[in-house]
C-alpha positions as CSV (number, residue, x, y, z in Angstrom):
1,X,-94.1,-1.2,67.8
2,X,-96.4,-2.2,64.9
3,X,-99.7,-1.8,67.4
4,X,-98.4,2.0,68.4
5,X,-97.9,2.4,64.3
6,X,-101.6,1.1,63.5
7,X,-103.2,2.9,66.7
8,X,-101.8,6.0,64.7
9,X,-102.5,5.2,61.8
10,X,-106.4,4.1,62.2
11,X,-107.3,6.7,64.4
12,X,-106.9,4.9,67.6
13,X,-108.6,2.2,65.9
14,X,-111.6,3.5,64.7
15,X,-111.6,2.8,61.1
16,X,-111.9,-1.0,62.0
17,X,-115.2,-0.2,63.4
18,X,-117.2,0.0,59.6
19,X,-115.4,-3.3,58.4
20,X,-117.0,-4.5,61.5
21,X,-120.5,-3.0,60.3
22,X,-120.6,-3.5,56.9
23,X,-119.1,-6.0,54.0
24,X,-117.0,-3.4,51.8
25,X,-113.4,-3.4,51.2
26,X,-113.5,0.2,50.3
27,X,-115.6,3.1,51.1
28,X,-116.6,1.9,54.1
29,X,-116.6,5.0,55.9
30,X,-113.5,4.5,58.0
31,X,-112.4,8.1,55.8
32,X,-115.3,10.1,57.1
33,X,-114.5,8.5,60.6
34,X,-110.9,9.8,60.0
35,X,-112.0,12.9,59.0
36,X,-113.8,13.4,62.5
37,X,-111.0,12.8,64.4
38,X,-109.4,15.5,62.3
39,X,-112.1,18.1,63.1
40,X,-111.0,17.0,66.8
41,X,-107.3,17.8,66.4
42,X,-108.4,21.0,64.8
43,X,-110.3,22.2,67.6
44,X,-107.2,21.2,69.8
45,X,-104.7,22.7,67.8
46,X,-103.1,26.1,68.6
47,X,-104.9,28.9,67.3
48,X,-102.4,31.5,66.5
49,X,-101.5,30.6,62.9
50,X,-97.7,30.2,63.0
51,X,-98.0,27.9,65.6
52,X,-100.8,26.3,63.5
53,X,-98.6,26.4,60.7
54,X,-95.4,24.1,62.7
55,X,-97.9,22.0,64.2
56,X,-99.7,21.2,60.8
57,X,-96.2,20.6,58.9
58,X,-95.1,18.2,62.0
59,X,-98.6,16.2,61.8
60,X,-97.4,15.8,57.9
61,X,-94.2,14.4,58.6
62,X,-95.7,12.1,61.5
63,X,-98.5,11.0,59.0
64,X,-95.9,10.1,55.8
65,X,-93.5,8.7,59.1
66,X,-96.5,6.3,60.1
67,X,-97.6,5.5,56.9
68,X,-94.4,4.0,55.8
69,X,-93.6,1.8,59.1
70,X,-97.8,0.8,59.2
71,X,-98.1,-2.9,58.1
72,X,-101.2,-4.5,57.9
73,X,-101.3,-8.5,57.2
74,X,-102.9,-9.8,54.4
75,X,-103.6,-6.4,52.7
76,X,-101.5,-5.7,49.1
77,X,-102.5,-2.3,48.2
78,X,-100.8,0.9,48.7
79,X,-103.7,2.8,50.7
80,X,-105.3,0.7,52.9
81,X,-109.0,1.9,53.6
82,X,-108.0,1.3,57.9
83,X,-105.4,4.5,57.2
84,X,-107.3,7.6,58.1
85,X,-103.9,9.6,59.2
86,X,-104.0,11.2,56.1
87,X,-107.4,12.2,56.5
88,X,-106.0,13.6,59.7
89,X,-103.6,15.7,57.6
90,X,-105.7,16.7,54.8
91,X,-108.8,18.2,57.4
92,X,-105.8,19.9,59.5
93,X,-104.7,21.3,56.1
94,X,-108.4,22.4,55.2
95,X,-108.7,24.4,58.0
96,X,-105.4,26.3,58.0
97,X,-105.6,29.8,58.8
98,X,-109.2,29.8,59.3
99,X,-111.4,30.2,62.4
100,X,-112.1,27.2,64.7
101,X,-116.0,28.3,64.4
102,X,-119.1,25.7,63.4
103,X,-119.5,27.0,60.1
104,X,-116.1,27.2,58.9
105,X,-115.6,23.5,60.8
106,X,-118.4,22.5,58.8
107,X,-117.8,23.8,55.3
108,X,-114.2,22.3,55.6
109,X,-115.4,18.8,56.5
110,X,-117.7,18.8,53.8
111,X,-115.4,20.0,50.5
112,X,-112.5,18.1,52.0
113,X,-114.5,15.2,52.1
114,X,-115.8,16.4,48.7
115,X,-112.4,16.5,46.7
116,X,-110.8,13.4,48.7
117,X,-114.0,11.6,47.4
118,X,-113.9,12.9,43.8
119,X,-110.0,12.9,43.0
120,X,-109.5,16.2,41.0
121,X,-106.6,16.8,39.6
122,X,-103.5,17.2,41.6
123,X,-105.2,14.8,44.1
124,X,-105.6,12.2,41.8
125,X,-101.5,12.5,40.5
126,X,-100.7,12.4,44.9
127,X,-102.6,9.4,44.8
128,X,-101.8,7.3,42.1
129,X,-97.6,7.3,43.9
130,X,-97.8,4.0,45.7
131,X,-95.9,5.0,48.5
132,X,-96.5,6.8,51.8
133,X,-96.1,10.4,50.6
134,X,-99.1,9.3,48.4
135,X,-100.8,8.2,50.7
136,X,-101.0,11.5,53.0
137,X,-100.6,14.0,50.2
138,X,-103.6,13.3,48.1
139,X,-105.5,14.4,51.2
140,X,-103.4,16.7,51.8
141,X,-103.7,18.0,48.5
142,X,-107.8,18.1,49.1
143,X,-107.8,20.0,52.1
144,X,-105.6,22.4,50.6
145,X,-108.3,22.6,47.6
146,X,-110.9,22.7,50.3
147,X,-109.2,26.0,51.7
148,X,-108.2,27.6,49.0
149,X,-112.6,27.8,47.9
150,X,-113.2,28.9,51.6
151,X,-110.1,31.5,51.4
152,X,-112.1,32.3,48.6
153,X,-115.4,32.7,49.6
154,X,-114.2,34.8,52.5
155,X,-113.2,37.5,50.0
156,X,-115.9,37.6,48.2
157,X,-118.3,37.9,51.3
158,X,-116.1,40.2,52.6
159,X,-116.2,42.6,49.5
160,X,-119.5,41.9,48.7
């Protein structure tokens, strides 16, 4: 069961593949990896927002679920770097309720991966809880951030 719960939890594996590049215990890119396969799930997802909406809240239940059964040997902390589920979650979260188009794909992707990086506020208090709610709800909590500036952005354009 363990290899199902880290196939989940690294994005199929693919956050092994920096550590296998490069030296770094952290920020070694497996996030921005993680974040990809988010931008895939997004495109995938239904469109209709209510639909959008369950299949979100289910992907944030699964990512807390895997998060707390994932063991990886050898490794103390409470986020392990090879987790990109909850980069998963927080990209989905970014792009609630907005078009599946380049641009908003793109300005998503870039301030979630903005705020996950920098740790404002309410994502640095998800993050410091050492447990697996933490873990997915600091990113979370960034793509949330990450819509709420495109939300805004749309109104003002929209006014303007």
């Amino acid at each position: 069961m363990q290899v199902i719960y880290k196939a989940l939890a690294t994005g199929l594996f693919i956050s092994y593949l920096p550590s296998k590049l490069t030296k770094f215990k952290k920020n070694t890119g497996a996030g921005f990896l993680g974040t990809l396969w988010g931008v895939l799930l997004v495109i995938l997802f239904p469109i209709d927002q209510i639909l959008y909406l369950v299949a979100m809240l289910l992907f944030w239940i699964l990512a807390v679920w895997v998060c707390k059964k994932v063991q990886f040997r050898g490794y103390t902390g409470h986020d392990n770097p090879k987790i990109v589920i909850d980069e998963m979650a927080g990209y989905i979260t970014a792009m609630a309720f907005l078009p599946h188009t380049w641009p908003y794909l793109l300005a998503a992707f870039v301030l979630f991966r903005l705020f996950d990086t920098v740790k404002l506020g309410p994502v640095k208090t998800f993050d410091k809880l050492e447990n697996a709610f933490g873990i997915v709800f600091d990113d979370v909590t960034a793509g949330l951030l990450a819509n709420i500036i495109i939300q805004i952005c749309i109104i003002f354009v929209r006014r303007g």
